[in-house]
C-alpha positions in Angstrom: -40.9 98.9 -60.0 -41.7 100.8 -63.5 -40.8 100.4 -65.6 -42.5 96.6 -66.7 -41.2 94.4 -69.2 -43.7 91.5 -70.8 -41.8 88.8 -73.0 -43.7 89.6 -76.7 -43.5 86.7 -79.4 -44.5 87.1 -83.2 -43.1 85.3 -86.4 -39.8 86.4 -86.8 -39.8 88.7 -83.7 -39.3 88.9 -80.2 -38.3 91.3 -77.8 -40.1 92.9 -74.5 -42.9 95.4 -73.7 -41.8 98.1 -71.7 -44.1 100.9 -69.8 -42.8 103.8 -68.6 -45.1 107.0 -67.0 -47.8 108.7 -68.4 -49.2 105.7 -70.4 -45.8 105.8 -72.9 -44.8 102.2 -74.0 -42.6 100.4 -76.5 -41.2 96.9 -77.6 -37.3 96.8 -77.7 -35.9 94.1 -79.2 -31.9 93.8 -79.3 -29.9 95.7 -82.2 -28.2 92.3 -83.0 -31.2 90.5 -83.8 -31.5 91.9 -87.7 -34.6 90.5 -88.3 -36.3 92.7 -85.1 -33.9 95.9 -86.0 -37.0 97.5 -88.1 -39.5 97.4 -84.4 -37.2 99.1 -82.4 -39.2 102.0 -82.9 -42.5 101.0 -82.7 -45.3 102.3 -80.0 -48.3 102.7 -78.9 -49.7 103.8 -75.8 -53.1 104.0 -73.9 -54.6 105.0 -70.3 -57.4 103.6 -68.5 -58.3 105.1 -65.4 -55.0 104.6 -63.3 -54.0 101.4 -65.2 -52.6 101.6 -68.7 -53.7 99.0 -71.4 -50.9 98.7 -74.0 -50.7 97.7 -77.2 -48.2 97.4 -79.5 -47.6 97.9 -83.1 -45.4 96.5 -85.4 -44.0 97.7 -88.7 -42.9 95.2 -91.3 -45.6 95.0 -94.1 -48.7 93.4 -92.9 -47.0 91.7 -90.0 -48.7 92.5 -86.5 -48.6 91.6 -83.0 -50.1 92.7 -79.8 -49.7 92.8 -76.3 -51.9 93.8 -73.2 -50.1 95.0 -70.2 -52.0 96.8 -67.0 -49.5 98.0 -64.3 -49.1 101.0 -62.0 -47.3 104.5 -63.2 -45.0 105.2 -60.9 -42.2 108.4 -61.3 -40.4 110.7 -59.5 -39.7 114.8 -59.1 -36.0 114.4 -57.9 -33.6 111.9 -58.3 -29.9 111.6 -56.2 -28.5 111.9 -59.9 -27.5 115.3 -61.6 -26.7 115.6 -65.0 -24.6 118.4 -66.4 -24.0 119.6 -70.0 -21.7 121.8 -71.8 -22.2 123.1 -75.3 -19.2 124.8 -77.6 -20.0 126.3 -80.8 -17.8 124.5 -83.9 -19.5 126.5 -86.4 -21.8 126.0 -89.2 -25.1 125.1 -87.3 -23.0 122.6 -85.2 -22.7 122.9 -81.6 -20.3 120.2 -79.6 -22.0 118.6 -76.1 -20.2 117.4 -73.0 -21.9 115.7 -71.1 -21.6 114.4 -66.9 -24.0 112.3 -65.4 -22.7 112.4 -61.3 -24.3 110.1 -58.2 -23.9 113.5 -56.0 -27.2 112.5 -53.9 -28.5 116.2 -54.3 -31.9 115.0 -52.3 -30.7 112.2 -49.9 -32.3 109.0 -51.5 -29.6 106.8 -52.6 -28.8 103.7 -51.5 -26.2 101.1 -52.1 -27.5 99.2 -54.8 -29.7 101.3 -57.2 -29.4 101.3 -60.6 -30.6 103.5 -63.5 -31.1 102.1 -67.2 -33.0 103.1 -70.4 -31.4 106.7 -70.4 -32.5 109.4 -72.4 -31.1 112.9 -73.0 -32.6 115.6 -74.7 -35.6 114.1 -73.8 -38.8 115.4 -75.5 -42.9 114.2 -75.7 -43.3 113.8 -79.4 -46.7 112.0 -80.7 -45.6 112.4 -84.5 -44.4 109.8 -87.0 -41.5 108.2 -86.9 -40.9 108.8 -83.6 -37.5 109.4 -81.8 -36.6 112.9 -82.2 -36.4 114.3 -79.4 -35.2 118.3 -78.6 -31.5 117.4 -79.2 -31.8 117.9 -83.5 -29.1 116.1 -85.1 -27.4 113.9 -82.3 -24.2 112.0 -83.1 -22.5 110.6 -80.3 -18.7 110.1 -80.1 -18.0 106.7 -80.6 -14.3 107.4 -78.8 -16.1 107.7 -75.6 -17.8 104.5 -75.5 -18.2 102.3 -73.6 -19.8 104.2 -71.2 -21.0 103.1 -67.9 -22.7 99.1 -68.8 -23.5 101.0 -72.2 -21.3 100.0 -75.7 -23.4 102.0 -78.5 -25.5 105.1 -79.4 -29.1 104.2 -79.9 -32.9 106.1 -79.9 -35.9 105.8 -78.2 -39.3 106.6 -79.5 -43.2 107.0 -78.5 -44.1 109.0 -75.3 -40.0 110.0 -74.3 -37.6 110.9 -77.4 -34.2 110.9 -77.7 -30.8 109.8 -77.9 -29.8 106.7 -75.7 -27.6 104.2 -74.6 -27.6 100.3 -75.8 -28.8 98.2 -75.1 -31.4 100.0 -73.2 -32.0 97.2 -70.4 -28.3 97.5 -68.7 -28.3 99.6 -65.8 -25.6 101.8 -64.1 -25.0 100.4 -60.7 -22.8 103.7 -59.3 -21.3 102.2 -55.6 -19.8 105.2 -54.3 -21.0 109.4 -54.3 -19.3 111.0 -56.7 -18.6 108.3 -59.5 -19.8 109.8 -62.7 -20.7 108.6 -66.3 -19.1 110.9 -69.0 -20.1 111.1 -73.2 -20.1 113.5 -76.1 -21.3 114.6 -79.3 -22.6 116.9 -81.9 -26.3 118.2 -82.3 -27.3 120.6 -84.6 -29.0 122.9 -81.9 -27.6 125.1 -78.7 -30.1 124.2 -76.0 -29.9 126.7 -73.0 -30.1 125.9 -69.3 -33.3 124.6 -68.9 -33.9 123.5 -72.0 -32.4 119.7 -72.1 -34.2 117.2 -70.1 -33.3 113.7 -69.4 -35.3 110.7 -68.2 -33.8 107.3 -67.2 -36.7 104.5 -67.5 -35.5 101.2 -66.3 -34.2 102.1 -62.4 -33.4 99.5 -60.1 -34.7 99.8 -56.5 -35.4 103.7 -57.0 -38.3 105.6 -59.0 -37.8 106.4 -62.6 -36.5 109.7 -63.6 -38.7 111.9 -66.4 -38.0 115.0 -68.0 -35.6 116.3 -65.0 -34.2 119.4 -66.2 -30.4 118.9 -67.0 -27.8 121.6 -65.6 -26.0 123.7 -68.5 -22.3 124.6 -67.2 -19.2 126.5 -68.7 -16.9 124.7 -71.0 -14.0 123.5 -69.8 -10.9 126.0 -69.8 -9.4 125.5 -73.0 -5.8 125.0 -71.3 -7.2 122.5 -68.2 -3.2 122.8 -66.6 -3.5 126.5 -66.4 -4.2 125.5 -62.7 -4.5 129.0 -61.6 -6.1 130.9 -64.5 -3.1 133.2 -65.0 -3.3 132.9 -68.9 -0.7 131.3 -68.8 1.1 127.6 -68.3 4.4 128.1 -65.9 5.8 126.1 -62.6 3.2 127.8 -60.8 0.7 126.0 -62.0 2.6 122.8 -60.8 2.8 123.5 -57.5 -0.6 124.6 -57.1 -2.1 121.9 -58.6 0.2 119.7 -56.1 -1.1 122.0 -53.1 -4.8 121.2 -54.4 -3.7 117.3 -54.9 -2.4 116.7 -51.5 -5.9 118.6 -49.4 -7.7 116.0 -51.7 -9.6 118.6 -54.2 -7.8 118.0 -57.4 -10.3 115.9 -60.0 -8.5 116.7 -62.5 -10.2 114.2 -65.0 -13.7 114.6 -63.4 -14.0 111.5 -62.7 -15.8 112.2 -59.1 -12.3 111.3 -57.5 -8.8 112.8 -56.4 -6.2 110.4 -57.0 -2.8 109.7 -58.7 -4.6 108.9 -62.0 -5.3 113.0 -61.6 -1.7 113.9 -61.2 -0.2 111.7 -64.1 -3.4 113.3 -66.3 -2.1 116.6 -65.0 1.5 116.3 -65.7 0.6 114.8 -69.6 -1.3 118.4 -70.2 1.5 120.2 -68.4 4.8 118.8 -69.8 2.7 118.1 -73.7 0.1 121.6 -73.4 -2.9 121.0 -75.9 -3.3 124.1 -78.8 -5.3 126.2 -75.9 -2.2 126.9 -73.8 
C-alpha cells in the first residue's frame, strides 16, 4: 500500500521516509520534536526503471543523512471521495475558501474500513527551492475549525506534491458511513476556478492514493442559510418549509452529510437570531 514509510535515524533526528507516486518522497518528522522541525521540508526523489531509489536530504548546516528505499508506485484516477470548494471575495487580493471533503462513493469502491491520510489541497508539482508552495498562494487556515477529522493543526508538504495539509500527516480519516464529511476554511491570496484546485491524499488505508484529482468549485453558501425558500426574505414560511424538508429526511442543514435534530436546533438559532445577510 503506497505510500511506504522507512524508520530514518541521524544525530539529533528521526522521523520516517515516505514515497508517494511518480518517484516524490520526503522525511516527516513530528512538529513537536523542535530539534527535527527544520527537515520537515526536506526531499529528494529518484526513478529507476519501475522502482524508485530514494534518498533524502537534510538541511541543518553540514548535518546529512540518507536513506534507500525501492518500492512499487501505485495511484489511482478516481477515488469514492469528492471534495468541493467555495471561494468569496473579501477584498484586497484576499479571497475566503470553504472547503467539503464528502465519502459520497461517486465510483463504487469503498469499503468499510478505508482510510485516507497525508492530505493535500491545492495541490501542485513544484521542483523549486524551498519547496511547499503549492497553487493555493497565501494559505492560512482557520484555526476555529480545527480539529478536523483525526487532524489538530495546519501544516505543508513539500517535494513532488505542494501544499497546504493537515497534522500530523500520518493520521488517517476512517469515514464509516456515506455521506459523513470533513469540513475547513481559510484565506489564500488567489481565486482558483473550477478545475484549477487539485488535491491528493498520500497515506490511504486499504484503498489507492489519490493525486492531483481535480476538486469541484460550488456556489457560496446563501448569505441568509434560514431563508429556506429563497424568497429574499426570512418569515414563518421559511419555518414550515424547512419542517416539511426535515420530516422527508432532506434537510442537512449544517452539511454535515446527515438530516437530524442537530439540523433543526441549527436551523431555529439562524431563524429566531438571523446573521447580517437576512
Amino acid at each position: 500500500m503506497l505510500p511506504t514509510a522507512l524508520q530514518v535515524t541521524a544525530p539529533g533526528i528521526s522521523g520516517n521516509l515516505l514515497g508517494y507516486g511518480a518517484g516524490a518522497f520526503r522525511l516527516d518528522a513530528p512538529r513537536r520534536n523542535r530539534n527535527t522541525h527544520a527537515y520537515r521540508r526536506s526531499f529528494a526523489w529518484g526513478i529507476d526503471g519501475k522502482e524508485l531509489a530514494v534518498k533524502t536530504r537534510m538541511r541543518l548546516g553540514l548535518l546529512s543523512a540518507a536513506a534507500m528505499l525501492i518500492l512499487p508506485a501505485v495511484c489511482t484516477a478516481t477515488t469514492p471521495l469528492r471534495m468541493e470548494y467555495t471561494v468569496m471575495d473579501l477584498g484586497g487580493g484576499v479571497f475566503h475558501y470553504d472547503f467539503t471533503l464528502k465519502l459520497d462513493n461517486n465510483d463504487g469502491s469503498w469499503a468499510p474500513g478505508q482510510g485516507w491520510g497525508w492530505l493535500i489541497w491545492g495541490d501542485a508539482i513544484n521542483d523549486q527551492d524551498p519547496p511547499g508552495q503549492g497553487a493555493l498562494l497565501g494559505w492560512a487556515g482557520n484555526a476555529s475549525d480545527l480539529p478536523v477529522g483525526p487532524w489538530t493543526s495546519y501544516s505543508d508538504s513539500g517535494g513532488y506534491h505542494n501544499g497546504p495539509t493537515f497534522a500530523y500527516v500520518l493520521d488517517r480519516w476512517v469515514p464509516t458511513a456515506l455521506g459523513q464529511t470533513l469540513h475547513w476554511s481559510g484565506t489564500a491570496t488567489v481565486d482558483l476556478a473550477d478545475g484549477q484546485l487539485l488535491w491528493s491524499s498520500l497515506y490511504p488505508l486499504n484503498t489507492p492514493g489519490v493525486e492531483f484529482e481535480a476538486a469541484h468549485r460550488v456556489a457560496p453558501m446563501p448569505s441568509c442559510p434560514c431563508d429556506w425558500n429563497l424568497s429574499g426574505g426570512l418569515n414563518s414560511q421559511d419555518f414550515f418549509d424547512f419542517l416539511t424538508s426535515f420530516f422527508a429526511g432532506n434537510a442537512d442543514f449544517n452539511h454535515d452529510g446527515v438530516t437530524n435534530s442537530q439540523d433543526f436546533f441549527d436551523f431555529l438559532t439562524c431563524f429566531f437570531t438571523p446573521p447580517q445577510g437576512c
